[in-house]
N, CA, C and O of each residue as an XYZ file, in Angstrom:
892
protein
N       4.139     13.572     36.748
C       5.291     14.461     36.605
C       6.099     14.138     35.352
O       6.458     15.118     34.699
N       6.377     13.171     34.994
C       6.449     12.624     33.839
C       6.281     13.328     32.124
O       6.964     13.439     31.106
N       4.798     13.706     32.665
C       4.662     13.303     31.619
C       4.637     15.142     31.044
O       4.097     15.501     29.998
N       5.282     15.986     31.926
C       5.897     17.311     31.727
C       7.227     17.553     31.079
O       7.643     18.526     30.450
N       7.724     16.530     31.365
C       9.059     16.559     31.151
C       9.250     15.747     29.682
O      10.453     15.738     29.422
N       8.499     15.091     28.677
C       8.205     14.743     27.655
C       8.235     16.184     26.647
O       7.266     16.828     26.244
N       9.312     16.366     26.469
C       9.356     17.821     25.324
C       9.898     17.529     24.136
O      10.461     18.365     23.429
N       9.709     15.900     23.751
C      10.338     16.141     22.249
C       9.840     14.550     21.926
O      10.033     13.523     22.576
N       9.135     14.771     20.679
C       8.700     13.550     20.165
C       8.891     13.516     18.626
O       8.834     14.422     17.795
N       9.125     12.245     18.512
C       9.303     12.320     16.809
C       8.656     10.709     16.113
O       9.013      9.637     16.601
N       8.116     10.756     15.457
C       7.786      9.799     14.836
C       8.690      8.845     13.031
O       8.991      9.304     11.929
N       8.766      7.856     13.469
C      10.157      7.183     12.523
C       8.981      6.825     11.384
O       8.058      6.098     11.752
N       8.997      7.262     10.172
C       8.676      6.374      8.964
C       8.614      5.212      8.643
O       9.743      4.727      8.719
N       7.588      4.206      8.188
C       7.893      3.132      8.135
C       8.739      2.538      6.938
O       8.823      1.377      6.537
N       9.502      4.018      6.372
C      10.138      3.647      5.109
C      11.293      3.328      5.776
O      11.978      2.369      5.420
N      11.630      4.133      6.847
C      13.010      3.905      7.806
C      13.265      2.330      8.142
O      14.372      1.793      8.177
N      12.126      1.762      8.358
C      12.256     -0.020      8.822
C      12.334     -0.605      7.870
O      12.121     -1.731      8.320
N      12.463     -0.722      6.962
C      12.338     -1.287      6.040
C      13.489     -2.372      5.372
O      14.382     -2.483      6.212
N      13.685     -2.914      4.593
C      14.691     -4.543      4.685
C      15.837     -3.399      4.369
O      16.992     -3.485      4.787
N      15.248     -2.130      3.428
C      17.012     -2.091      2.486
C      17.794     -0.626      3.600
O      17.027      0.213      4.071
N      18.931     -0.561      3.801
C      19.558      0.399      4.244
C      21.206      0.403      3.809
O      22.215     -0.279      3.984
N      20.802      1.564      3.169
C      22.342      1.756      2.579
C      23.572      2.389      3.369
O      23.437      3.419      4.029
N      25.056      1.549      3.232
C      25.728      1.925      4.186
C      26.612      2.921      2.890
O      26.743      2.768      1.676
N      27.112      4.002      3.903
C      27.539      5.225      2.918
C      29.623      4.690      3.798
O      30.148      4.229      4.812
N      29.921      5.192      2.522
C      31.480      4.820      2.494
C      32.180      5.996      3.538
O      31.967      7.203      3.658
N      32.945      5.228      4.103
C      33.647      5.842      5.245
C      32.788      6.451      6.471
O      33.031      7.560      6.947
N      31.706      5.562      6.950
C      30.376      5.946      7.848
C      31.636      5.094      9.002
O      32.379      4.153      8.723
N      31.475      5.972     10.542
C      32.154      4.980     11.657
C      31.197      3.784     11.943
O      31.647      2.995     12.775
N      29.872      3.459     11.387
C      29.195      2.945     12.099
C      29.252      1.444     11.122
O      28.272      0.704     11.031
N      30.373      1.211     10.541
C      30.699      0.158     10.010
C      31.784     -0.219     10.143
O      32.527      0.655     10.588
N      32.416     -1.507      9.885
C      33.805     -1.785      9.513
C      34.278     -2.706      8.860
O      33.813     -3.707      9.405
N      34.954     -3.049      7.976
C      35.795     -4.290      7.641
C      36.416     -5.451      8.639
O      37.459     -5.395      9.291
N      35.383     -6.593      8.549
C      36.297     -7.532      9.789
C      36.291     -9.194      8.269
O      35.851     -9.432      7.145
N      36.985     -9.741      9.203
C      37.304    -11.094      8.391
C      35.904    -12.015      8.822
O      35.343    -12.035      9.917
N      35.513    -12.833      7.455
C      34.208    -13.561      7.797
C      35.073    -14.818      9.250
O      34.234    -15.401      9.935
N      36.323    -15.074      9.535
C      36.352    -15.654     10.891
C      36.028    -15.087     11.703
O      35.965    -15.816     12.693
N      35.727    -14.025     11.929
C      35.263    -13.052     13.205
C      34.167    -13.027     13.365
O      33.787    -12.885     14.527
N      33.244    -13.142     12.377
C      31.937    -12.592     12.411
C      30.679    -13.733     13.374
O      30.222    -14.839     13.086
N      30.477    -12.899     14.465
C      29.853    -13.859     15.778
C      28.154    -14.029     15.230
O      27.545    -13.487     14.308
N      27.699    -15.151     16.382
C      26.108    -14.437     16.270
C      25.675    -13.468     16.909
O      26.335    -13.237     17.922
N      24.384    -12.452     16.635
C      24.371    -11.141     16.851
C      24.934     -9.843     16.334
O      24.572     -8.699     16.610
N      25.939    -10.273     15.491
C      26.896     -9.154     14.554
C      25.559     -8.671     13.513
O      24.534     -9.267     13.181
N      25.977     -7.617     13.257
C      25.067     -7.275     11.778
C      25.559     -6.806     10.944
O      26.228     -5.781     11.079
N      25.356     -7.503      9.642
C      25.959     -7.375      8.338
C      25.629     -6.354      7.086
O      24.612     -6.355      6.393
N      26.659     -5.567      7.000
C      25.814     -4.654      5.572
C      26.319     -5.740      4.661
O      27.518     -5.984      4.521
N      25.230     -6.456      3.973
C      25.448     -7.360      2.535
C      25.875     -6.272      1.401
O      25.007     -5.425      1.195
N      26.753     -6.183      0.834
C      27.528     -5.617     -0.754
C      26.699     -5.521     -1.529
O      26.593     -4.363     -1.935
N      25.761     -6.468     -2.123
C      25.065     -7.161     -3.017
C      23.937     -5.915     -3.228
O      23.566     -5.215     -4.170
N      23.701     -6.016     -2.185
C      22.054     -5.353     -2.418
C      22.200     -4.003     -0.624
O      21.172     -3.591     -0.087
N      23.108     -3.759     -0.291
C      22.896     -3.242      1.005
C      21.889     -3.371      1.533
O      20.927     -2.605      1.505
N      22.034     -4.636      2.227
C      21.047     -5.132      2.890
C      21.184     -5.519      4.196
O      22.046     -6.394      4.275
N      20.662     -5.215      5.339
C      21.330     -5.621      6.945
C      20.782     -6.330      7.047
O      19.578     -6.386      6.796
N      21.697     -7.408      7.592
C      21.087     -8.975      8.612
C      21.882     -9.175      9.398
O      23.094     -8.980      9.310
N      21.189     -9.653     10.395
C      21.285    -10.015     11.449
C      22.064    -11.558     11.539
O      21.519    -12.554     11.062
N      23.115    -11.604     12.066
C      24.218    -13.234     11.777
C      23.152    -14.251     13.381
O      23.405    -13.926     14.542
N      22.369    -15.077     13.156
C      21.473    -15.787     13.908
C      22.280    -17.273     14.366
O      21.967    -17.903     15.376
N      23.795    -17.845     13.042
C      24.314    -18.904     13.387
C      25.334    -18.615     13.009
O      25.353    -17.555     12.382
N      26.304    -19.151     13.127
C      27.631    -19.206     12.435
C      28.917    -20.472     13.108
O      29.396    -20.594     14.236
N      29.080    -21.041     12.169
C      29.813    -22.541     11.712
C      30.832    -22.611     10.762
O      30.544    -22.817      9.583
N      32.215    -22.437     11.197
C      33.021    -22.669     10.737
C      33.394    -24.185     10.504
O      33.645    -25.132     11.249
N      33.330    -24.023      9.345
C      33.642    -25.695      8.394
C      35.257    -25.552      7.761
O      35.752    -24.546      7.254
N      35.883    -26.871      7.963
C      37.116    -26.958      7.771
C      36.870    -28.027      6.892
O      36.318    -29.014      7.380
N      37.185    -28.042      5.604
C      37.126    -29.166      3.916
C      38.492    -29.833      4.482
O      39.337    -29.341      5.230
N      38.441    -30.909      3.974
C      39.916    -32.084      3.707
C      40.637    -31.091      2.802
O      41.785    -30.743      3.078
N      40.075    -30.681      1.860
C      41.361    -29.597      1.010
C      40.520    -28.612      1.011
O      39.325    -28.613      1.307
N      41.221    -27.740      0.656
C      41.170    -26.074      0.231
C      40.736    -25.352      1.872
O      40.684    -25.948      2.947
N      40.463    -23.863      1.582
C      40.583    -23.361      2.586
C      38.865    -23.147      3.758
O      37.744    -23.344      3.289
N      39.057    -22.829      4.878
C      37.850    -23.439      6.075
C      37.177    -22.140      5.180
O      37.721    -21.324      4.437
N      35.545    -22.345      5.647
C      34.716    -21.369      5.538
C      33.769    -20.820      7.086
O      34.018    -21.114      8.255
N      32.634    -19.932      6.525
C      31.811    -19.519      7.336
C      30.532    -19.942      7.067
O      29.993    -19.196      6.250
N      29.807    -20.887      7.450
C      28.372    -20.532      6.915
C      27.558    -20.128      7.767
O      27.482    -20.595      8.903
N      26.619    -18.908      7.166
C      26.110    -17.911      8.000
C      24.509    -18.186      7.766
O      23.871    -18.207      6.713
N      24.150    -18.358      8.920
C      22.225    -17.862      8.690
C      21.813    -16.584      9.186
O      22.323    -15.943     10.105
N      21.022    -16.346      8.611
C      21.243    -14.703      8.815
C      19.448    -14.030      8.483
O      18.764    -14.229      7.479
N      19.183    -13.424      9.412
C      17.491    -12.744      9.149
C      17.718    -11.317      9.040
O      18.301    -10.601      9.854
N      17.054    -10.906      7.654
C      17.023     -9.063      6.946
C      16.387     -9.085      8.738
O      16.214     -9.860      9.679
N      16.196     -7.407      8.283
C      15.379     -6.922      9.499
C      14.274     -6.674      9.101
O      13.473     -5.968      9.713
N      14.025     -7.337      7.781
C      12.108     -7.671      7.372
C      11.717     -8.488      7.958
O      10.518     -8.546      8.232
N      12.983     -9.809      8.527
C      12.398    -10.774      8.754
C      12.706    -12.061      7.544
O      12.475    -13.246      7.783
N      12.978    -11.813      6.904
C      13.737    -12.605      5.646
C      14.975    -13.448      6.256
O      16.084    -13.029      6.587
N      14.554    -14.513      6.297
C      15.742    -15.776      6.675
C      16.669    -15.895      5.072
O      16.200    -15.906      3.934
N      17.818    -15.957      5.424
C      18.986    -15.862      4.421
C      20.247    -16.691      4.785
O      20.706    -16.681      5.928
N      20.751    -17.359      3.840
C      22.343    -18.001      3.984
C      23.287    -18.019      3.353
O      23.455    -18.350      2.179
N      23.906    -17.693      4.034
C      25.534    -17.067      3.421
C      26.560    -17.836      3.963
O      26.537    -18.299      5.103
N      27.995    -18.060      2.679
C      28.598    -18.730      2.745
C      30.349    -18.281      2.352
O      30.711    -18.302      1.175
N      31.104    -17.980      3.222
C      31.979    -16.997      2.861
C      33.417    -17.836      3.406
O      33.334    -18.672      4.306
N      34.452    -17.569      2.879
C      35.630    -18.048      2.927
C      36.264    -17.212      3.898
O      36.318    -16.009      3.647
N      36.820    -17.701      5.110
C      36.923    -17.344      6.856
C      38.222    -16.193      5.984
O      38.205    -15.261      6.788
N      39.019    -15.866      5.132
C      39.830    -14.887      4.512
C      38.900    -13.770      4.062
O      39.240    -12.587      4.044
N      37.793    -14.191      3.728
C      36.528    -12.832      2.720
C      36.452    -11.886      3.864
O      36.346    -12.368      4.992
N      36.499    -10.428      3.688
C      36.155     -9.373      4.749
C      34.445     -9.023      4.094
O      34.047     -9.312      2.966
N      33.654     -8.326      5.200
C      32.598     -8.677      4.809
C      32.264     -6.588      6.635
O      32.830     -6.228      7.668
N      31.337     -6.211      5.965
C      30.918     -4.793      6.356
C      30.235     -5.672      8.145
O      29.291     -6.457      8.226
N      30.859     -5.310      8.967
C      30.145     -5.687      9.956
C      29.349     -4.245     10.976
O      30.227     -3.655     11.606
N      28.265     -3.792     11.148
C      27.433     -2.495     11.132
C      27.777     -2.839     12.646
O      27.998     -3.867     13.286
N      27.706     -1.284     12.941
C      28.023     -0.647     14.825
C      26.570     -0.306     14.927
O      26.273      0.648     14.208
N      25.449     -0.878     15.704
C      24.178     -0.517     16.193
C      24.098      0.038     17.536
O      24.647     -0.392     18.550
N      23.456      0.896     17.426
C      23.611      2.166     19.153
C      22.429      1.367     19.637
O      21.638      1.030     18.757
N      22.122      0.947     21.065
C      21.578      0.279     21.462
C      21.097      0.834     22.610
O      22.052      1.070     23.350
N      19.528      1.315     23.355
C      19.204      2.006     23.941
C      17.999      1.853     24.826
O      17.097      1.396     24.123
N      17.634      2.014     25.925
C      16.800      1.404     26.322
C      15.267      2.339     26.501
O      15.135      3.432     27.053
N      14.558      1.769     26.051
C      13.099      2.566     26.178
C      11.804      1.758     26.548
O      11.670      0.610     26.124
N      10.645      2.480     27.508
C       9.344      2.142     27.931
C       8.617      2.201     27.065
O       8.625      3.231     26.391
N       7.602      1.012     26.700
C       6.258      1.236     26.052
C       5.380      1.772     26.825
O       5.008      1.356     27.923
N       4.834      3.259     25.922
C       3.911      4.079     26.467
C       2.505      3.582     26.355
O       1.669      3.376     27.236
N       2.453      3.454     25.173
C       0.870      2.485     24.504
C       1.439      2.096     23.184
O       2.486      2.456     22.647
N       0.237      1.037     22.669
C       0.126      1.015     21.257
C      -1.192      1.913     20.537
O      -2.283      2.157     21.051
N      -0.854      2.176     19.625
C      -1.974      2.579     18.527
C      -1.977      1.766     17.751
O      -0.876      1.788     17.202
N      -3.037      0.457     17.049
C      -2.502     -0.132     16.208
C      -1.533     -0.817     16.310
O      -1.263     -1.367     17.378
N      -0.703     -0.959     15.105
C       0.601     -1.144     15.065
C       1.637     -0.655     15.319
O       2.721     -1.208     15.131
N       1.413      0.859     15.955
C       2.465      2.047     16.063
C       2.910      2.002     17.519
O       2.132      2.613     18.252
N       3.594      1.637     17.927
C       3.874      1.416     19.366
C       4.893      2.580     19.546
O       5.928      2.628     18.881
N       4.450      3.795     20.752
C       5.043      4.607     21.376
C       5.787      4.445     22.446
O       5.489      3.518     23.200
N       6.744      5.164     22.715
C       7.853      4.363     23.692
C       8.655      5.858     23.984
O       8.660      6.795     23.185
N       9.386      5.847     25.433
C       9.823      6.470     26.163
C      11.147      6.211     26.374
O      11.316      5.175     27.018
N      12.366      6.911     25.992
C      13.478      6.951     26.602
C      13.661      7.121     28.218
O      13.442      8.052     28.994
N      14.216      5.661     28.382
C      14.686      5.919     30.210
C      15.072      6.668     30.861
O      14.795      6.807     32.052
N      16.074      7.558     29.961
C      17.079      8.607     30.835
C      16.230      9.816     30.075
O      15.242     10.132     30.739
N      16.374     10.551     28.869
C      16.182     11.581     28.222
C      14.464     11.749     27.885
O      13.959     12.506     27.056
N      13.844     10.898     28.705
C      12.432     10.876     28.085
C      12.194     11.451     26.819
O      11.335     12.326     26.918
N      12.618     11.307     25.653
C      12.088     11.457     24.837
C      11.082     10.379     24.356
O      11.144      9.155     24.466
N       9.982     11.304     23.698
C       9.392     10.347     22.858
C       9.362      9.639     21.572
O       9.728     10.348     20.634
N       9.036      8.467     21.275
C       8.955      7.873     19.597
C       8.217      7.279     19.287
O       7.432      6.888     20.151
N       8.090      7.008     18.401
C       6.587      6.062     17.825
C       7.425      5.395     16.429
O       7.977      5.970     15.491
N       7.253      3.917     16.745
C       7.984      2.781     15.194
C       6.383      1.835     14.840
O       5.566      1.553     15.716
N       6.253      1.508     13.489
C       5.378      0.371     13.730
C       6.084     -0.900     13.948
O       6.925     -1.481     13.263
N       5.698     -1.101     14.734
C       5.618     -3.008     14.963
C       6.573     -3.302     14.590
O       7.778     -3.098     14.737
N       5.520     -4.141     13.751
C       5.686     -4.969     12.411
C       7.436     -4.960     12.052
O       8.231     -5.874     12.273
N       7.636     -3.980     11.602
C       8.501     -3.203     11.191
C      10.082     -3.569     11.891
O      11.144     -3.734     11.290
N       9.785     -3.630     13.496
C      11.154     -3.391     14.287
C      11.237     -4.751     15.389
O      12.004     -4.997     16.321
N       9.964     -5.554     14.753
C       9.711     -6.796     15.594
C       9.070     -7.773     14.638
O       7.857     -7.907     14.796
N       9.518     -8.339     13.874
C       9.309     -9.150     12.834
C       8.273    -10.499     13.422
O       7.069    -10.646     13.210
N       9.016    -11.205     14.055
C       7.821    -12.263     14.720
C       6.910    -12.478     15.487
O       6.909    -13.205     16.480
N       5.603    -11.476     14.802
C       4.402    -11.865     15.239
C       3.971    -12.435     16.689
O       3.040    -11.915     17.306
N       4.731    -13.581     17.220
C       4.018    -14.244     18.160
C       4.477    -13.299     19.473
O       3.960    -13.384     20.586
N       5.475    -12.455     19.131
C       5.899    -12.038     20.222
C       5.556    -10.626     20.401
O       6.155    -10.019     21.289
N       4.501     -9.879     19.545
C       3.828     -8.452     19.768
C       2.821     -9.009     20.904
O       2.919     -8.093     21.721
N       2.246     -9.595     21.263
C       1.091     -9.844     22.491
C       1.792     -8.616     23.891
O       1.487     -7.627     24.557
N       2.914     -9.626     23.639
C       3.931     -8.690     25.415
C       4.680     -7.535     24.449
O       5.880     -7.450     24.712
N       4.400     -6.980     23.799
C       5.239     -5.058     23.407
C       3.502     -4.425     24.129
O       2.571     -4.075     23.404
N       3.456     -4.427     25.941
C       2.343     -3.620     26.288
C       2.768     -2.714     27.476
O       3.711     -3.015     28.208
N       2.102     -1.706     27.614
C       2.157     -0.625     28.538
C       3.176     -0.990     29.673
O       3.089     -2.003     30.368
N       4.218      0.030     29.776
C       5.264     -0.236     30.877
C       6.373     -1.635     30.567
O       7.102     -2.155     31.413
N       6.261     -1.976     29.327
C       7.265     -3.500     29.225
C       8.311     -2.172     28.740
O       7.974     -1.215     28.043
N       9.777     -2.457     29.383
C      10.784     -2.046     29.097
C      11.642     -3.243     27.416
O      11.691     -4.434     27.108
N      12.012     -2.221     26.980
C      12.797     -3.134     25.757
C      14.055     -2.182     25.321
O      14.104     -1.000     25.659
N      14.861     -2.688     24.697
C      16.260     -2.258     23.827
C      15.801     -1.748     22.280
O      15.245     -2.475     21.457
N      16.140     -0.425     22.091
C      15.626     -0.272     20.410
C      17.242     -0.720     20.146
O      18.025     -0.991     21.057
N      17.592     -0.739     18.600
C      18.146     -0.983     17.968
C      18.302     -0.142     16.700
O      17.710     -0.398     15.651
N      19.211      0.963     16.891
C      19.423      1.910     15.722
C      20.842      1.670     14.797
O      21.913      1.118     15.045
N      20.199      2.486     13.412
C      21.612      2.232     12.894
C      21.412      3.638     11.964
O      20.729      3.768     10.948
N      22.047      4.405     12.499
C      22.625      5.735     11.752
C      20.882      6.717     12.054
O      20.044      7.294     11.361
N      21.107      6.407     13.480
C      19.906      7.179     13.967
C      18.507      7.011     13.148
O      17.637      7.876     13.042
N      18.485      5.255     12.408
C      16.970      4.923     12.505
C      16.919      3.984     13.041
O      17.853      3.191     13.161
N      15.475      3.829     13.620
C      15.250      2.294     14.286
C      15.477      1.452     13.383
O      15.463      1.590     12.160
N      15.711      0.476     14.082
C      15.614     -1.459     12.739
C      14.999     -2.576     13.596
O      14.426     -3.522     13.056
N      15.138     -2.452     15.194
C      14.546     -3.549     15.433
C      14.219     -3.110     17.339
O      14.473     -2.012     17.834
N      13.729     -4.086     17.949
C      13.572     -4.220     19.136
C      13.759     -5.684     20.027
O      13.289     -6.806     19.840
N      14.676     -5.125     21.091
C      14.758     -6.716     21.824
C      13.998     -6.833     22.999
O      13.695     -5.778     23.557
N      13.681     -7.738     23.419
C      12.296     -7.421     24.155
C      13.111     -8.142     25.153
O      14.028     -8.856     24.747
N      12.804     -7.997     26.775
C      13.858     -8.723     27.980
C      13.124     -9.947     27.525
O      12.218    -10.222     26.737
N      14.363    -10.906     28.845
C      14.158    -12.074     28.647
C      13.292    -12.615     29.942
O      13.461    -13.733     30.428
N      12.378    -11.688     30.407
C      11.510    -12.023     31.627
C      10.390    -11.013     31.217
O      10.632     -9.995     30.569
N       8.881    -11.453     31.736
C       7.957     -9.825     31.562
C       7.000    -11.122     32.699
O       7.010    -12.352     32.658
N       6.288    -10.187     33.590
C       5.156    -10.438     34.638
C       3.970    -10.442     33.387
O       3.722     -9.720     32.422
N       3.482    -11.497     33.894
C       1.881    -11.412     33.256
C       1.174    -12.345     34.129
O       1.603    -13.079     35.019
N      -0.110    -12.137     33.635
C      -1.149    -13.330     34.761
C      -1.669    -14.020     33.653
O      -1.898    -13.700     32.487
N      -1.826    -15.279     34.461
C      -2.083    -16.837     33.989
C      -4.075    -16.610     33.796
O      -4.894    -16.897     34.670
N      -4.403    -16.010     32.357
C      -6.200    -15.983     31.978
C      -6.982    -17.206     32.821
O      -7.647    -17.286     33.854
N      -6.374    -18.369     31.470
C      -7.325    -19.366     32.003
C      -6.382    -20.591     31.884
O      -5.694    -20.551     30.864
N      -6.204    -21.552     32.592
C      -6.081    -22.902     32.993
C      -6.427    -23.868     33.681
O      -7.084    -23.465     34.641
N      -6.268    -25.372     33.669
C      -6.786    -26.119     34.456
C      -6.613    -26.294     35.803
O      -5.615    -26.960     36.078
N      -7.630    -25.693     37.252
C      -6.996    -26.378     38.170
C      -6.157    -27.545     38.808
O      -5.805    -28.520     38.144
N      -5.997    -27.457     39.527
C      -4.562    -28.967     39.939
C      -5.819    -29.750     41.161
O      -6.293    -29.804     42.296
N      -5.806    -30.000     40.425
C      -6.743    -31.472     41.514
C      -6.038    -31.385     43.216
O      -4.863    -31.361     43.581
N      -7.209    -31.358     43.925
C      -6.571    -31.691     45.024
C      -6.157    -32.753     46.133
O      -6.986    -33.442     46.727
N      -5.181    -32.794     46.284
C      -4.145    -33.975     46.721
C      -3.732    -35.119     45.138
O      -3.831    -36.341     45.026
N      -3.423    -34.419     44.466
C      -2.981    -34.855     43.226
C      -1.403    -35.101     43.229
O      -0.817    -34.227     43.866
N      -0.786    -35.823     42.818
C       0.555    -36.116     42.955
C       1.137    -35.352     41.539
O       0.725    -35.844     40.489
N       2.280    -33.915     41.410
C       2.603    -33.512     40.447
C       4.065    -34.586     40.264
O       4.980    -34.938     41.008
N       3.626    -34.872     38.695
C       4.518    -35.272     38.478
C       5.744    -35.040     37.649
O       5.445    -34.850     36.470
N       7.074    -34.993     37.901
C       8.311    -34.147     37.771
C       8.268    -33.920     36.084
O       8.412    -34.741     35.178
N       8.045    -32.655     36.054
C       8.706    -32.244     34.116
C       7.054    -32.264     33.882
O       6.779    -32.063     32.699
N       6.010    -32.442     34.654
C       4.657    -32.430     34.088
C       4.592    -30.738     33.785
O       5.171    -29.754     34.246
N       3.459    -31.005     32.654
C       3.309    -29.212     32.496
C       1.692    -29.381     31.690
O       1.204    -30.343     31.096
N       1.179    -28.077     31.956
C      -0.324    -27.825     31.211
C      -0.469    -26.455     30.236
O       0.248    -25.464     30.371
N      -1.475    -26.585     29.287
C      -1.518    -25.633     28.810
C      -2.248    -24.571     29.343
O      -2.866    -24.968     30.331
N      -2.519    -22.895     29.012
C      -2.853    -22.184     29.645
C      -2.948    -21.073     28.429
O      -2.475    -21.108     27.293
N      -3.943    -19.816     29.275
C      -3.740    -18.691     28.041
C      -3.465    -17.548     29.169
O      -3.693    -17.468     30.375
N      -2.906    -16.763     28.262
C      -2.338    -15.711     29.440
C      -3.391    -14.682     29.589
O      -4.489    -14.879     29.068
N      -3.225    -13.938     30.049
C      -3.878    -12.344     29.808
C      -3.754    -11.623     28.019
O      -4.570    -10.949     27.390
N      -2.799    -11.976     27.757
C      -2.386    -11.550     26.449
C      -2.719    -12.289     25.018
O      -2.457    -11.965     23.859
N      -3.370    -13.356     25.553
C      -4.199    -14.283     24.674
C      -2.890    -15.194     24.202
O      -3.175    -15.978     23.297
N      -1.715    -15.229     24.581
C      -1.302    -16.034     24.023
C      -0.909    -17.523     25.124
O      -0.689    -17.591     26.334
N      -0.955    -18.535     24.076
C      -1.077    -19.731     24.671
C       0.064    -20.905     24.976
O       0.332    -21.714     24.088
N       0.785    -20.967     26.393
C       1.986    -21.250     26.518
C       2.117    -22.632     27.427
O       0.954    -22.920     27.709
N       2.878    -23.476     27.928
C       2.596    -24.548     28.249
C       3.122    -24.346     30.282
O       3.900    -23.400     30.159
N       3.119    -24.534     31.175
C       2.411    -24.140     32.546
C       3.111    -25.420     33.003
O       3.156    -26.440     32.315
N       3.872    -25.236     34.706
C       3.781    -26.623     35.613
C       2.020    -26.430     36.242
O       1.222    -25.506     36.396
N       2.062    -27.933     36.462
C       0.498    -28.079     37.494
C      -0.034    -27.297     38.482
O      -1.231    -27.022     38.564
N       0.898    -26.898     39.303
C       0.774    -26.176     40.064
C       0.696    -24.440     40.445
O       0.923    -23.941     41.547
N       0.377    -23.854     39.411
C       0.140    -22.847     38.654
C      -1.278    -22.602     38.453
O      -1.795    -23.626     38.006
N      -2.194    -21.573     38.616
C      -3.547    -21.425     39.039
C      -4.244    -20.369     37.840
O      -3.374    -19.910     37.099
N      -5.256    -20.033     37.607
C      -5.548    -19.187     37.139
C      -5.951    -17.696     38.429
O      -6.483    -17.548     39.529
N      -5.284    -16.892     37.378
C      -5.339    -16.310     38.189
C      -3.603    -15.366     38.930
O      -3.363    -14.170     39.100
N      -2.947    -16.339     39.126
C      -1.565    -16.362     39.465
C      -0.955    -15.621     38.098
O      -1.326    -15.721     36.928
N       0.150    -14.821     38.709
C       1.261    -13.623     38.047
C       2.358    -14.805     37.648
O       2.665    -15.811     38.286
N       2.768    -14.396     36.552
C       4.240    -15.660     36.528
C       5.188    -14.795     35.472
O       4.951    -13.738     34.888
N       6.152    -15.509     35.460
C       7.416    -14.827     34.462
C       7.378    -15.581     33.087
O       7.401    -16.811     33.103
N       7.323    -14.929     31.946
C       7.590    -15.638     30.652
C       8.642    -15.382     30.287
O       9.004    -14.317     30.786
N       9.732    -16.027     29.328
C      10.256    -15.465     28.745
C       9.849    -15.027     27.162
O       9.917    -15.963     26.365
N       9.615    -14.290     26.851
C       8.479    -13.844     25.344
C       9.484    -14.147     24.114
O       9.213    -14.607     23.005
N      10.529    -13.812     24.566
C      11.451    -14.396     23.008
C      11.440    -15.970     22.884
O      12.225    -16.357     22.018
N      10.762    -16.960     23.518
C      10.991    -18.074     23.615
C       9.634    -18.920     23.920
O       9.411    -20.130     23.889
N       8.724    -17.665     24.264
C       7.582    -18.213     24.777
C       7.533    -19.182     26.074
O       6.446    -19.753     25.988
N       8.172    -19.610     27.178
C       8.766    -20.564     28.175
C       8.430    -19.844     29.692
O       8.603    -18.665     30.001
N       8.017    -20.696     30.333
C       7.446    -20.230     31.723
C       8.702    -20.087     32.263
O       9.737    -20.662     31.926
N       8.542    -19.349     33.047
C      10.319    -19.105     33.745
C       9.747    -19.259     35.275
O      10.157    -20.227     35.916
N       8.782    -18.315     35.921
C       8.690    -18.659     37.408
C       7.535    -17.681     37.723
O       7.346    -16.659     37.063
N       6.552    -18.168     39.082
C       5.411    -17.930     39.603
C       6.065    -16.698     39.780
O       7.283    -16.862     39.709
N       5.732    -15.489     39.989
C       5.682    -14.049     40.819
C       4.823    -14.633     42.216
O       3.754    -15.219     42.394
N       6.319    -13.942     43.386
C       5.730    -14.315     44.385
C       4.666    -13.348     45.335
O       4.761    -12.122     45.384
N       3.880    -13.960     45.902
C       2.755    -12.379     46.146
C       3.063    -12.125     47.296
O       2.562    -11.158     47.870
């Protein structure tokens, strides 16, 4: 029934993802805040080069003289790690991102199609493009819910939850009448080929929770 109600699809350019996006003067989807404000998770239009990044740390340093600063680490949405260093007085473009939740339909490739929750619409972004670190495309698969991340109605990125069900490929059985011992853990490969570290007691075979932004076993799925 679904898949009737799918009446509008559009496909995003991969020129749209791309590191540079220019912020246009007097846009609401920006603002002037003081570099003391600026949290992690904020996103920055850089002056320099209009360039958005993403604020990943931020450390306010107070000198014996002169005035405290900000130092910022900060990743483009290429994926480009960057650091910036601004005087907690400097105002600096902090970007308003509409944040929205959508189903992966399939991948093609690199082109991963996806479903709005409420409005079913359809879209198609590559990858690459809106998910920069590699290790974590394995879990962008059929039915994983995620957050796009727009800015002036183009994509820039995707947050993927901090839980997804998968089953445990291959690992070592647990010996039986084996004593587990506390904080012990094994390696394992998932269904998704990727390779994450497991308590003993964990089977092949067995459903469990990852967290994929972190790669970290979180908990068995109970059957």
């Amino acid at each position: 029934m679904l898949t009737r109600a799918l009446i509008v699809q559009r496909h995003v350019p991969r020129a749209l993802s791309t590191q540079y996006y220019f912020f246009h003067s007097g846009s609401t989807t920006a603002a002037k805040v003081k570099a003391s404000e600026v949290k992690v998770g904020n996103v920055l239009s850089l002056e320099d080069d209009s360039t958005l990044a993403m604020v990943k740390k931020s450390t306010i340093v107070k000198p014996g003289k002169g005035g405290a600063f900000n130092n910022l680490e900060l990743t483009t949405m290429s994926g480009r790690n960057m650091s910036l260093r601004l005087r907690t007085t400097e105002t600096v473009e902090k970007v308003r991102l509409d944040r929205e939740s959508y189903q992966v339909l399939y991948l093609d490739g690199d082109t991963v199609h996806l479903m709005h929750d409420e409005t079913f619409e359809q879209l198609s972004v590559e990858l690459p493009s809106v998910l920069p670190e590699q290790k974590q495309h394995p879990f962008v698969q059929d039915g994983v819910k995620l957050e796009l991340l727009s800015y002036e109605s183009n994509p820039i990125s995707v947050a993927l939850p901090n839980k997804v069900e998968i089953e445990v490929a291959v690992t070592e059985p647990q010996p039986k009448g084996a004593t587990i011992k506390v904080g012990a853990f094994k390696s394992c490969e998932l269904s998704n080929g990727v390779s994450i570290m497991i308590p003993p007691f964990v089977n092949t075979g067995d459903m469990i929770e990852v967290n994929p932004n972190t790669l970290e076993y979180v908990g068995r799925v109970s059957k």
